[in-house]
C-alpha angles and dihedrals in degrees: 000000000000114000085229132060129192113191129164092217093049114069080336095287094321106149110261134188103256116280094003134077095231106127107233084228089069094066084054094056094044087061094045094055086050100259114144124217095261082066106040085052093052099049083049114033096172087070107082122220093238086051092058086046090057095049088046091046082047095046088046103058087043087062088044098056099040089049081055098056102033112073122231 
């Protein structure tokens, strides 16, 4: 199962971590403002650890590709 969902019916097709309603952008701006995981997950307990892992690993591999495409 895929860590994020995008559903018309759930936050009208904002990308959500799976079986919750928490936008996937929240836990980015929760690193931007200097909040660490550990926080992110306690102020929304119905986001596991390993699916925050999953959206990192994502995000990762998208920097990676387009730093791969785009010259320096």
């Amino acid at each position: 199962m895929s860590a994020i969902k995008i559903d018309p019916e759930i936050m009208h097709g904002t990308p959500c971590f799976s079986g919750t309603r928490v936008p996937v952008k929240i836990l980015f701006d929760h690193l931007i403002y200097g909040y660490n995981v550990a926080f992110f997950l306690s102020q929304f307990p119905t986001v596991s650890r390993q699916q925050v892992d999953e959206v990192l690993a994502a995000a990762s591999e998208q920097v990676v590709r387009i730093a791969e495409v785009v010259p320096a």
